[in-house]
C-alpha positions in Angstrom: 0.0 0.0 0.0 1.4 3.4 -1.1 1.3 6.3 0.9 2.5 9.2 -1.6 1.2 10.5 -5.1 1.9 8.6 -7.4 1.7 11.6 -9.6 3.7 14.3 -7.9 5.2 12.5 -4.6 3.6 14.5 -1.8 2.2 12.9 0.9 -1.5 11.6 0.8 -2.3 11.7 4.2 -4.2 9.3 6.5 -7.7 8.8 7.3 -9.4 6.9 10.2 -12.6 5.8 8.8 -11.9 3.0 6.6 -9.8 0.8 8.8 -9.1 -1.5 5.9 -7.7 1.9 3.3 -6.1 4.4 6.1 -4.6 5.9 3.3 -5.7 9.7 2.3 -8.2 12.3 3.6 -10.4 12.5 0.2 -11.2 9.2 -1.3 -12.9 8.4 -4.5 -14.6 4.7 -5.2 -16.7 3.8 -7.8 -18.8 0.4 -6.1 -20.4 -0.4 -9.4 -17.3 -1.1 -11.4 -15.0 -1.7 -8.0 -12.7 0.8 -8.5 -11.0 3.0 -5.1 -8.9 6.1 -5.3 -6.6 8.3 -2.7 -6.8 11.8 -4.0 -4.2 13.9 -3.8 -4.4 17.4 -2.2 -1.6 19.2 -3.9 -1.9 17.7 -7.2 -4.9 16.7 -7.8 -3.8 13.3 -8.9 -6.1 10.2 -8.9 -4.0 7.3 -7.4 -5.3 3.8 -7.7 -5.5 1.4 -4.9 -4.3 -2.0 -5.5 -6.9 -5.0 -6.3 -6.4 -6.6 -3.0 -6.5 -3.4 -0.9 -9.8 -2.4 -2.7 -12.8 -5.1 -2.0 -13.0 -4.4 2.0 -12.4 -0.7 1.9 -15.4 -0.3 -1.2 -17.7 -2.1 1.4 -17.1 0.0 4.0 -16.9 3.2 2.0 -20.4 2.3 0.7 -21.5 1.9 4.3 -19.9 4.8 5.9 -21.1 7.0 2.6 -24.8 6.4 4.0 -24.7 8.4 6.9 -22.0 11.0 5.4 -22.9 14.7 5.3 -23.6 15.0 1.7 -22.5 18.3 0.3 -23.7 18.2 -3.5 -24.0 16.0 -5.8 -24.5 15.0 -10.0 -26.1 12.9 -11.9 -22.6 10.7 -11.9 -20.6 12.1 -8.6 -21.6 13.0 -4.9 -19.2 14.8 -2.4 -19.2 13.5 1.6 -17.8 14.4 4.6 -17.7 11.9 7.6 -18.0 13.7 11.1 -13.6 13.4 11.6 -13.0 15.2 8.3 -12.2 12.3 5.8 -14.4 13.4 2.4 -15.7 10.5 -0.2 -16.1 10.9 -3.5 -18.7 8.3 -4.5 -18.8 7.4 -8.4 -22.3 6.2 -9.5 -26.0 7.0 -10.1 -27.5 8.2 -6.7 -30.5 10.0 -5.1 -29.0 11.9 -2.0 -30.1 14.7 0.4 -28.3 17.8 0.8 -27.1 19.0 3.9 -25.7 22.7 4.7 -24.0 21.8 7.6 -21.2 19.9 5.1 -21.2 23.4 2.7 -20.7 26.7 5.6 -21.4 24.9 9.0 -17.6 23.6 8.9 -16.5 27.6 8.5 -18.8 27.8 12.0 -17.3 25.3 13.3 -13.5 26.6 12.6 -14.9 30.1 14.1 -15.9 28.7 17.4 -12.5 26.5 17.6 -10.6 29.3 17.0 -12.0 31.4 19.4 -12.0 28.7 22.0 -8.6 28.3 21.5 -8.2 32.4 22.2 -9.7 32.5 24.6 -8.0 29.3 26.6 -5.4 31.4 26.4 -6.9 35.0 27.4 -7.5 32.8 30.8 -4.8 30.8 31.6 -5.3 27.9 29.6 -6.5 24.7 30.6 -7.2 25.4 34.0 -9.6 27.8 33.1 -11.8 25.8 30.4 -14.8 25.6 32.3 -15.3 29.4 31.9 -15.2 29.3 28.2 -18.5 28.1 27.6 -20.0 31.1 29.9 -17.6 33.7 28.7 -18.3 32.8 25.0 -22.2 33.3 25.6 -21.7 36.5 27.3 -19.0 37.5 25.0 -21.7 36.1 22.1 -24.5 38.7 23.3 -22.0 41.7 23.9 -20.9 41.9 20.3 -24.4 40.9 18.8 -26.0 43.6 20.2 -23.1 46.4 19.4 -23.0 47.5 23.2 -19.3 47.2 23.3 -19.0 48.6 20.3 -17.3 52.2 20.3 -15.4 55.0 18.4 -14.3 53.6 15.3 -15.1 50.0 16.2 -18.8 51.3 16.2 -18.6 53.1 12.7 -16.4 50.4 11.0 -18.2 49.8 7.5 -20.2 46.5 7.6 -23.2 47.3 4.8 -23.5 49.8 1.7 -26.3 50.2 -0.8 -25.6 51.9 -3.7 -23.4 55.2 -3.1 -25.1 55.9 0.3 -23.6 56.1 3.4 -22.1 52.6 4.9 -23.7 51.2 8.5 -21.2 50.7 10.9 -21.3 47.8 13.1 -23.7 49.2 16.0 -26.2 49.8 13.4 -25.9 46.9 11.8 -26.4 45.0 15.3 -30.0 46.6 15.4 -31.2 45.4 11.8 -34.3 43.8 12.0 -36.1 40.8 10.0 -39.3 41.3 9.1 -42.1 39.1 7.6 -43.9 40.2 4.4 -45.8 39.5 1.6 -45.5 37.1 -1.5 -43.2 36.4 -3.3 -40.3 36.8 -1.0 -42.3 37.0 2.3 -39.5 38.3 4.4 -37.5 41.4 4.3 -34.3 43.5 6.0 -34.8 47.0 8.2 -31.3 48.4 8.7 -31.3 51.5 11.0 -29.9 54.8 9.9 -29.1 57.1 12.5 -31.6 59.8 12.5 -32.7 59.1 8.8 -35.1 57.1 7.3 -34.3 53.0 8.2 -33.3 50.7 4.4 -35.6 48.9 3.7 -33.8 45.8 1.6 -36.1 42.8 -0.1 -34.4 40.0 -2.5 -30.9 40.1 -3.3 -30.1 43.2 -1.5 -31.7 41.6 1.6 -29.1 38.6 1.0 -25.9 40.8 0.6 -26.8 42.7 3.5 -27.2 39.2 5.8 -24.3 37.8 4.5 -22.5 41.1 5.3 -24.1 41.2 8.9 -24.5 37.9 10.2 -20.8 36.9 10.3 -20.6 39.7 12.9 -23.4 38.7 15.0 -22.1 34.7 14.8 -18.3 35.9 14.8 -17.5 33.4 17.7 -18.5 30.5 15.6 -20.8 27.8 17.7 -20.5 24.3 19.0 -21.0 21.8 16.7 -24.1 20.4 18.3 -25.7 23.6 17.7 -24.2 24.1 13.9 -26.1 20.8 13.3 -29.4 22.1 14.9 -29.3 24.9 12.9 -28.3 22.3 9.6 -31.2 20.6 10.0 -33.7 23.5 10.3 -32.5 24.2 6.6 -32.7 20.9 5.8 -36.1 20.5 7.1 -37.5 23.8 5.4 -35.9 22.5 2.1 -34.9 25.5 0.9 -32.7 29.2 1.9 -35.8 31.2 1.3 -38.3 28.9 3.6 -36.0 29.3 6.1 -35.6 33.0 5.9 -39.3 33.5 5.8 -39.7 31.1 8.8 -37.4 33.1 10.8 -39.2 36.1 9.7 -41.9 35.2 10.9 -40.7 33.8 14.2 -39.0 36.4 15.4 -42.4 37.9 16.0 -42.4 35.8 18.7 -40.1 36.5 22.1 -39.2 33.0 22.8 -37.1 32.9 20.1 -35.3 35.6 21.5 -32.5 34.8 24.0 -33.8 36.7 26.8 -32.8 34.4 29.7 -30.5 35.1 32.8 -31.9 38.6 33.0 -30.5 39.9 29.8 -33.5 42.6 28.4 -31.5 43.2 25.1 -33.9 41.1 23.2 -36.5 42.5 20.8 -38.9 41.7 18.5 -38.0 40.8 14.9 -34.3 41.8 15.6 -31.6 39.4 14.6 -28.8 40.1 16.8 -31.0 39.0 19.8 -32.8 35.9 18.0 -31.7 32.2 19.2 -28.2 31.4 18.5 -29.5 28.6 16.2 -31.9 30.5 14.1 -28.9 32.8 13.7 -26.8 30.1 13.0 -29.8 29.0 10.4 -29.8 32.2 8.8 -26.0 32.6 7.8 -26.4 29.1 6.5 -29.4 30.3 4.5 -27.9 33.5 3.3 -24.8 31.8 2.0 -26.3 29.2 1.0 -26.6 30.5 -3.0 -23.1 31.5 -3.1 -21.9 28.0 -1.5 -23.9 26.0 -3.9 -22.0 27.9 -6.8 -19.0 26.9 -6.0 -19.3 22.9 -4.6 -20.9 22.7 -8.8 -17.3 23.8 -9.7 -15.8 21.3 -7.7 -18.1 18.9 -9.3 -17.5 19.8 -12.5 -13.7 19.2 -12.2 -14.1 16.0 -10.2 -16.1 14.2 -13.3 -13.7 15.7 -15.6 -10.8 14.1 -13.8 -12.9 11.4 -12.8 -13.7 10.6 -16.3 -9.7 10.6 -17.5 -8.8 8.3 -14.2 -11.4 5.5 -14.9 -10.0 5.2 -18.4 -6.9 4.3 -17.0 -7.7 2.4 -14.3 -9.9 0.1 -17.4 -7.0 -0.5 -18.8 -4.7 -1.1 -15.7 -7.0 -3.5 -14.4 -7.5 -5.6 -17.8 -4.0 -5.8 -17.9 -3.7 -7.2 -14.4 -6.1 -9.5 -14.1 -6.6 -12.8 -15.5 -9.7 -13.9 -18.0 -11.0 -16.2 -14.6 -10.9 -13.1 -12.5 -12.6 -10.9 -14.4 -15.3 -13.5 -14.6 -15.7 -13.8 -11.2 -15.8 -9.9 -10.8 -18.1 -9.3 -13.2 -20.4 -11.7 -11.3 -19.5 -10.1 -8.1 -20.8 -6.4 -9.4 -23.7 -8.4 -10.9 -25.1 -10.0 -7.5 -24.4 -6.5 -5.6 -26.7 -4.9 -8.5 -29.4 -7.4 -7.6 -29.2 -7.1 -3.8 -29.6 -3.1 -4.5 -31.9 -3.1 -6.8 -33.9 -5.9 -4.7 -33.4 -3.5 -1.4 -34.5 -0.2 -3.4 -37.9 -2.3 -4.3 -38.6 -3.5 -1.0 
């Protein structure tokens, strides 16, 4: 079993979630034809396992693919992530969900880590890791709200429309989301100053959030709440359901976090709405933009899938022996039959 590119010599990495293919953290396979890849990172090269080292590890892929965060997929490829970081390529016709939390929840994720890891330090380390949680909620609702903001912090650009004015960061902490009518059914109130509040529907409404949110969620959040606030986009189905859910929501105060004494909350606004509907909505607001660029990703993985498996046909014919093949062939043709039988019943 290898362990660098065949291609360009770099390392491939290790993985921890096929015990019987440790080898690489993004792994392509191709069940239907029995084919397994380590992918390099640097290089982009396809490197083919060896026949003995494949027929365990495709099993397993298949099995661990099931319950993988799917990102996107095509008609012939589908990109997962399993929870320790390893991502799986899977070759092959497929029906699969999509799931945010695989797309921006990681970015989260990395926010909250990082700040964690700041803030282990700000207190001593260690010994002190108890307080994070706590300090990280109160630190959470200070900068949502804009009450620490001050002097240039408070005025540092965060929005723009058009050649107005930009909202600093203590007006964007006081924007509001409103419900309203068909077809969008949810809009954006950004506060002004003295003058007349923006009032931002569509697209404008998007680039706004995506602007402002990030602020609001800078400390990132625990992974148990990025994946509560995955699956309310999941459940809604769509970016817009879920912004016109929240919309409407945040008409209500218990979805405000208003516990422990803290009266900062108020109707509709978002800097004071539940840390996972705010979660929920960065997810939703990016949600466009991340979509864009995982179809990239899939275009380029055919295209190099596409020049791998030609090689790997003709590697493999030239490896194996007429009674192999035979037997391989009847191998794929059972596991077609015990699918197909499984997806009827």
């Amino acid at each position: 079993m290898y362990s660098t590119c065949l291609t360009c010599g770099s390392p491939l990495g290790a993985n921890e979630a096929l015990a019987s293919f440790p080898v690489g953290r993004r792994l392509a396979f191709d069940p239907a034809k029995g084919r397994l890849w380590a992918l390099c990172t640097h290089c982009r090269g396809w490197n083919l396992a060896p026949l003995l080292d494949r027929w365990e590890a495709l099993e397993e892929a298949e099995r661990l693919f099931r319950s993988a965060a799917i990102g996107a997929h095509s008609r012939h490829v589908a990109l997962g992530r399993l929870p320790r970081g390893t991502e799986l390529v899977r070759i092959g016709d497929a029906e699969l969900p999509e799931l945010a939390a695989w797309r921006y929840g990681r970015r989260l994720v990395q926010r909250w880590r990082r700040f964690r890891r700041r803030a282990l330090v700000g207190f001593g380390g260690g010994a002190a890791g108890g307080l994070v949680p706590a300090v990280a909620t109160w630190l959470r609702r200070i900068l949502a709200t804009g009450d620490s903001a001050s002097g240039s912090g408070a005025r540092r650009p965060v929005f723009r429309r058009g050649g107005g004015p930009p909202l600093g960061e203590a007006d964007a902490a006081h924007a509001l989301l409103l419900p309203g009518p068909a077809p969008h059914g949810w809009s954006v109130r950004l506060p002004r100053g003295g003058a007349e509040p923006l009032e931002l529907t569509d697209r404008e409404a998007l680039r706004a959030l995506r602007a402002l949110l990030p602020r609001i969620n800078r400390t990132g959040a625990h992974p148990s709440l990025v994946r509560t606030a995955a699956s309310r986009l999941q459940r809604l189905g769509s970016p817009e359901a879920v912004l016109r859910d929240a919309a409407s929501r945040l008409q209500d105060m218990k979805y405000m976090t208003h516990r422990h004494g803290w009266t900062g909350a108020r109707p509709h606004r978002i800097a004071t709405a539940h840390p996972a509907l705010q979660l929920a909505l960065e997810m939703a607001a990016n949600e466009e933009t991340e979509r864009r660029a995982l179809e990239g990703e899939l275009r380029l993985l055919e295209r190099e899938w596409r020049e791998a498996e030609e090689l790997a046909s003709i590697s493999d014919d030239l490896l194996l022996p007429g009674s192999l093949v035979q037997r391989i062939n009847h191998w794929r043709r059972e596991r077609g039959t015990e699918r197909a039988g499984s997806t009827g019943s």
